[in-house]
C-alpha positions, 0 to 999 in steps of 0.5 A: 524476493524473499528467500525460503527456509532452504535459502530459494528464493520466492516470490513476495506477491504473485505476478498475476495478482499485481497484474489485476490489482489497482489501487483502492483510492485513486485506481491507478495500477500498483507496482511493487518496490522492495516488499510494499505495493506502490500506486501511482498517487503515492500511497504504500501497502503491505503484504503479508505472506503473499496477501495485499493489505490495501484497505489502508495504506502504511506510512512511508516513514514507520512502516505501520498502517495509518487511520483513514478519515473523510475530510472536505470530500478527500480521504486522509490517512495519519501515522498512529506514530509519527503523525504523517499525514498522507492524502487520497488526491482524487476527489469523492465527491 
């Protein structure tokens, strides 16, 4: 949780939007750890003032959103910094 300008605490996502909410790629439910979004393949996303970025997913490692291809009927997602490649491991195709 973060805390407000008046030291309240308040909610980073509200618990009935991580409820409904599954991950884009391998459509497993999303828990939250720290300030990211988690899914159960591993892939992390973040949130800004209460809204879910889950079109991309961030690097573990920078924190900062990676760059999406296709590639032999799986997704994969690379760190524009450090280069971590991260993978979607269910099957497209």
């Amino acid at each position: 949780m973060e805390s407000d300008q008046m030291g309240e605490e308040k909610e980073i996502i509200s618990k009935e939007l991580l409820e409904i909410l599954a991950c884009p790629f391998c459509k497993s439910d999303i828990r939250l750890e720290g300030e990211e979004l988690v899914s159960e393949c591993g892939l992390r996303y973040k949130i800004e003032d209460g809204i879910p970025h889950m079109l991309t997913p961030i690097c573990p490692d920078c924190k900062i959103e990676t760059e999406m291809t296709k590639e032999n009927d799986e997704f994969e997602f690379v760190c524009k910094k450090c280069g971590k490649k991260l993978y979607d491991r269910r099957r497209t195709g």
